[in-house]
C-alpha positions as CSV (number, residue, x, y, z in Angstrom):
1,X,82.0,78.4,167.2
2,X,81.3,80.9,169.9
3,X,78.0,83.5,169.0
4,X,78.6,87.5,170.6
5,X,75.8,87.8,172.7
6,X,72.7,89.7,171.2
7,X,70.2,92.0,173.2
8,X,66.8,93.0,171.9
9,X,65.1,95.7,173.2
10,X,61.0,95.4,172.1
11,X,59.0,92.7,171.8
12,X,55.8,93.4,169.9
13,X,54.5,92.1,166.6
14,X,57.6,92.1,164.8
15,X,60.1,91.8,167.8
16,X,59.1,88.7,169.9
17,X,59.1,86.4,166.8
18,X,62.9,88.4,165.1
19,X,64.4,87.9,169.1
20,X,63.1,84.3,168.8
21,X,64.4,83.6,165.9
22,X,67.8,84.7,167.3
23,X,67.5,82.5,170.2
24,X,67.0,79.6,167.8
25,X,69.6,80.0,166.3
26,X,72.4,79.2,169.0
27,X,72.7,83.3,170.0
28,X,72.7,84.1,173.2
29,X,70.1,86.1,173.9
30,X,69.1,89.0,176.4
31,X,65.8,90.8,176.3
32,X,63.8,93.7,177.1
33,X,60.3,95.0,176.4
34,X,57.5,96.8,178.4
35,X,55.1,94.1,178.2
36,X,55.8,90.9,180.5
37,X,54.0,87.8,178.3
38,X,56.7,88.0,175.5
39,X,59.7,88.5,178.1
40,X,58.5,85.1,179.8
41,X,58.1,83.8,176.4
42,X,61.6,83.9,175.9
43,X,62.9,83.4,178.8
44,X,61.6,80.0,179.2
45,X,63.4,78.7,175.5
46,X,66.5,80.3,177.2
47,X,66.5,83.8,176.9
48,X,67.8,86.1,179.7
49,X,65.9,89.1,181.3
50,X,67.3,92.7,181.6
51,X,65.4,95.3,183.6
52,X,66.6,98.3,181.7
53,X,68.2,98.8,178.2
54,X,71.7,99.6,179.9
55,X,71.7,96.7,182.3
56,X,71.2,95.3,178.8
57,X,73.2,97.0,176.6
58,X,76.2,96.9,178.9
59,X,76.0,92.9,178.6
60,X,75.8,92.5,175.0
61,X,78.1,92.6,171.6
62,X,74.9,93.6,169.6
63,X,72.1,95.7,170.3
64,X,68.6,95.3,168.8
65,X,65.7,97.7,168.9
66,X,62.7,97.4,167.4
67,X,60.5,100.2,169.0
68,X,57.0,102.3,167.3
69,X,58.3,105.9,167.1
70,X,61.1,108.2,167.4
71,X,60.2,109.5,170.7
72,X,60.5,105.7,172.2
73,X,63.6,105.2,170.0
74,X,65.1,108.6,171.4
75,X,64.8,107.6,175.2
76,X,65.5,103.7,174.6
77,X,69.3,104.5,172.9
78,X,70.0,108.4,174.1
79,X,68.1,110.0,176.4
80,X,66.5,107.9,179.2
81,X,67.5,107.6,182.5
82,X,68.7,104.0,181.8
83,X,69.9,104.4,178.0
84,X,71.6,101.9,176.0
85,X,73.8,103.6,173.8
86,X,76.0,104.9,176.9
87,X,76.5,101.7,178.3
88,X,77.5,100.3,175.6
89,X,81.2,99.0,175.1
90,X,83.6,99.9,172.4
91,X,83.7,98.1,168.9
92,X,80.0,96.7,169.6
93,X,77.0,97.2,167.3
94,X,74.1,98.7,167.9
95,X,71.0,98.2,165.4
96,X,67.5,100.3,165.0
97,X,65.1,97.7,163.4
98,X,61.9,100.2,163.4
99,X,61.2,102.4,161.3
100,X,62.8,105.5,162.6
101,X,63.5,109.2,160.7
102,X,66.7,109.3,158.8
103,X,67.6,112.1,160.8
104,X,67.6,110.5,164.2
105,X,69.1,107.5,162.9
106,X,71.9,110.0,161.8
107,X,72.0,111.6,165.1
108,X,72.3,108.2,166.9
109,X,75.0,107.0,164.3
110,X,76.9,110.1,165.2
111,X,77.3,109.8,168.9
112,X,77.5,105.9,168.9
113,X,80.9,106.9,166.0
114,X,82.6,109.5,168.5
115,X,82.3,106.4,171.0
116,X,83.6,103.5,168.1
117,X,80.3,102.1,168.6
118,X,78.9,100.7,165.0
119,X,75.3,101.9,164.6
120,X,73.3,100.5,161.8
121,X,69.5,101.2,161.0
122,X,67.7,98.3,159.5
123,X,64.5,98.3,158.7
124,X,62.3,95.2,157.6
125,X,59.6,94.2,155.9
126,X,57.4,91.7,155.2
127,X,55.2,92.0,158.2
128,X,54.0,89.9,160.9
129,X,54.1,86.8,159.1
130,X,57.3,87.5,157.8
131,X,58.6,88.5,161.0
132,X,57.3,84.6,162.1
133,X,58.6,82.7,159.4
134,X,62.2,84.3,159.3
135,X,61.7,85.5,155.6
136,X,61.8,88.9,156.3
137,X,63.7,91.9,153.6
138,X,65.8,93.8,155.6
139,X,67.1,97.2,154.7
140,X,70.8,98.3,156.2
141,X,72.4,101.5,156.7
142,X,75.6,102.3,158.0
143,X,79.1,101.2,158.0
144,X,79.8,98.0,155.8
145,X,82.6,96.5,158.0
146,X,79.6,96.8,161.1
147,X,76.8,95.3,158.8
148,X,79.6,92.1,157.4
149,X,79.6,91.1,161.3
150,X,76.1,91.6,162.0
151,X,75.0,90.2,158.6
152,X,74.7,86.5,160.3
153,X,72.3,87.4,163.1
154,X,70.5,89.5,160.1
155,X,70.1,86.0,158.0
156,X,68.3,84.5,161.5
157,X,65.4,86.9,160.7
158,X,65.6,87.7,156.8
159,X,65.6,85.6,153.7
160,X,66.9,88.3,151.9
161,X,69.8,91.2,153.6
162,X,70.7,94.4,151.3
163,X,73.5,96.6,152.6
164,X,71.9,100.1,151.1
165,X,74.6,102.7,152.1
166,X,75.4,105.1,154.4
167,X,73.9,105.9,158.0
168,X,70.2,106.6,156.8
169,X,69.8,104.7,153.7
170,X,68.4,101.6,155.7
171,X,65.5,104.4,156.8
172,X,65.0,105.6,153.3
173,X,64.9,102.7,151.3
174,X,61.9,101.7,153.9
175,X,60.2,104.6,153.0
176,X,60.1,103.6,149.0
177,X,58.9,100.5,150.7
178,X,55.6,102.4,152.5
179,X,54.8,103.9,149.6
180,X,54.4,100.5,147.4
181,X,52.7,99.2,150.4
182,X,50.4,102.2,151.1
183,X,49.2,102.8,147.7
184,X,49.3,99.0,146.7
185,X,46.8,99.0,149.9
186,X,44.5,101.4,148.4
187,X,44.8,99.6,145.0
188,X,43.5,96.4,146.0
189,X,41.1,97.6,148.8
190,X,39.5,100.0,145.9
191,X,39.8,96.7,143.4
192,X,37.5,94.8,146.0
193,X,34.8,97.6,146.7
194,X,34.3,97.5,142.7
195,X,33.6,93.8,142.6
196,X,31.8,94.5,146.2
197,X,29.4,96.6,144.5
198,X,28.9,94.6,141.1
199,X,28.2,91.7,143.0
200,X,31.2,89.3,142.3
201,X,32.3,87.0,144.4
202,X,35.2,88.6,146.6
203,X,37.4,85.3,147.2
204,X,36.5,84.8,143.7
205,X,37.9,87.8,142.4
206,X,41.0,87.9,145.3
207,X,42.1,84.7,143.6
208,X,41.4,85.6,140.4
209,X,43.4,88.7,140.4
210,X,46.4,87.5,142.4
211,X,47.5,85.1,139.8
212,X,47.4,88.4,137.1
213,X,49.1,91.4,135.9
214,X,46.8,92.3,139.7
215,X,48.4,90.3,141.5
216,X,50.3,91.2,144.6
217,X,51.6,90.3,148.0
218,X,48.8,92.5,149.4
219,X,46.4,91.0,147.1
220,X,47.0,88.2,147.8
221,X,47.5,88.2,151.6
222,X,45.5,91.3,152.6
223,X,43.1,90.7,150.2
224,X,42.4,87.3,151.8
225,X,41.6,88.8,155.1
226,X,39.3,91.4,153.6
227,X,37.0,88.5,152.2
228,X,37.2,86.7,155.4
229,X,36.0,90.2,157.2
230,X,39.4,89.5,159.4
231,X,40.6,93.6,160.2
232,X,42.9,92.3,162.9
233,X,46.4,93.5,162.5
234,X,49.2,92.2,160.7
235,X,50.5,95.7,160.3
236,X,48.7,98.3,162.6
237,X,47.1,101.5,160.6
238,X,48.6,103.7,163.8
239,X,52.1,102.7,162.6
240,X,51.8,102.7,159.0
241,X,50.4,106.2,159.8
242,X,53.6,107.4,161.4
243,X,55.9,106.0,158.5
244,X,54.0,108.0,156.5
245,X,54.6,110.9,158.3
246,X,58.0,110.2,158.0
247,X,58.0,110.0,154.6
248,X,55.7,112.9,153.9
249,X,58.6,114.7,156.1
250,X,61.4,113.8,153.5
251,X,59.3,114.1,150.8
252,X,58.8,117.4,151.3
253,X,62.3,118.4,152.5
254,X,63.0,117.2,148.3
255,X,60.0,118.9,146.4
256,X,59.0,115.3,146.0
257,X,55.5,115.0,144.8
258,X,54.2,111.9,146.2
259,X,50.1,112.7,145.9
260,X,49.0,108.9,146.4
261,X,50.9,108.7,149.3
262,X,49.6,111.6,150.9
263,X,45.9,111.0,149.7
264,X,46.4,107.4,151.2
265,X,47.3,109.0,154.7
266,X,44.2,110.8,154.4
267,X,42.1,108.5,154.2
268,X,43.6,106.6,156.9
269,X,43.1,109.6,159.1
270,X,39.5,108.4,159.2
271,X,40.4,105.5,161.0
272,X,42.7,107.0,163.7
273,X,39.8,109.5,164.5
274,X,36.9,106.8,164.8
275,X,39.4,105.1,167.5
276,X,40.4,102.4,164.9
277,X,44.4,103.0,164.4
278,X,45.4,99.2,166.0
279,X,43.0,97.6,163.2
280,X,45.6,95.9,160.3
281,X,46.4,98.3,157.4
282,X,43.4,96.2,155.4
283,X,40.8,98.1,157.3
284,X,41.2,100.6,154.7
285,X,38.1,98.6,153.2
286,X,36.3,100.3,155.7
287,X,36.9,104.1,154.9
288,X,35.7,103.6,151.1
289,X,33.1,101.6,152.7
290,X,31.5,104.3,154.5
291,X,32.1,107.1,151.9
292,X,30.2,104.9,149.6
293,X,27.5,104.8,151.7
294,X,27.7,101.6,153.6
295,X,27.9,101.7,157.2
């Protein structure tokens, strides 16, 4: 059986472990990133180096990103001196695994069409330790004939693959997604100040609670870190902050009152301004924290 060859562009948190995963799986790989520990990484379990997205991109029958913001995304595929979208050949796929606005990802799907170039936007979740187990969701937008013959190097990275719709709908169904995840956040960070406060014991009351009617992935995964004072990032607040962002963007293009969501971002904003935006999402501990008077 002969693999296309795969690119992936960004190798952070989430992308080192996906592109491995790839690479494990009999794909050829090529790879790109900024940073030059997960590039070597890879290379030495067989990946291959490109120096720029289009060397790349030109290279490959499937291109990956994974990248923080629209502004990176923008450049990577579009706009940059050494863009991958433009090198790309004919009846190849490319594939946004961030989480990007539905509007670029529109944009990008757009131009890659008039060039019969299959974009797709799937976005994941299940976090870093999804990301290193390969049991990740992932969320796909775009054409279905495109997502059928990327659907295999999907199932590298994902226990579970869901074919949403149209260019976009990857980017919106990950936005439901932040909203569980930033409110569920707040729900169990606020659950653990109570108990905090009347003096029960927190693993106690995180294992207590995750095998209830309170029981949750964060619960039961965040939770653990907050008992263990562990802030460090499985998630980073600095990115959950610009998904919200995003989503505050749509919700409000739709009269969509989403008031948790937006109180949630608040409170976040806390962290960003005391320089603490690459602590994990659980640090949220820490706003309530201080407004209750601990330091």
């Amino acid at each position: 059986m002969s693999f296309p060859t795969v690119g992936f562009i960004g190798l952070g948190i989430m992308g080192r472990p996906m592109a491995r995963h790839i690479l494990q799986a009999g794909y050829p790989l090529i790879v790109h990133s900024r940073s030059r520990t997960p590039i070597d990484a890879l290379v030495a379990l067989g990946a291959r180096e490109a120096h720029t997205p289009a060397e790349l991109a030109s290279q490959c029958e499937i291109v990956i990103t994974c990248l923080p913001d629209d502004e990176t995304v923008r450049r990577v595929w579009l706009t940059g001196e050494n863009a991958a979208l433009p090198a790309m050949s004919s009846n190849t796929i490319a594939i946004d695994m961030g989480t990007t606005s539905p509007c670029l990802v529109r944009e990008l799907a757009e131009y890659a069409r008039a060039r019969t170039i299959a974009f797709l936007d799937a976005p994941v979740t299940g976090g870093q330790w999804g990301a290193e187990s390969g049991a990740l969701t992932i969320m796909v937008g775009g054409e279905r004939d495109a997502y059928e013959r990327a659907l295999p190097v999907f199932q590298t990275m994902g226990k579970k693959v869901v074919y949403v719709g149209e260019s976009g709908k990857g980017q919106l169904m990950k936005l439901a997604n932040q909203i569980a995840v930033a409110v569920g956040m707040l729900a169990v960070s606020e659950a653990l100040l109570f108990a905090e406060h009347a003096g029960l014991d927190l693993n106690l009351t995180v294992e207590t609670l995750s095998s209830g009617a309170a029981g949750s992935w964060a619960m039961e995964n965040l939770g653990k870190r907050i008992t263990q004072g562990d802030l460090q990032p499985g998630f980073m607040v600095k990115l959950l902050q610009k998904d919200l962002q995003i989503l505050l963007n749509e919700a409000r293009s739709t009269a969509t009152p989403l008031l948790g969501s937006a109180l949630v971002h608040q409170l976040y904003c806390h962290l960003e301004r005391s320089g603490e935006e690459k602590l994990g999402t659980q640090a949220l501990i820490q706003v309530l924290r201080r407004l209750s008077g601990q330091k």
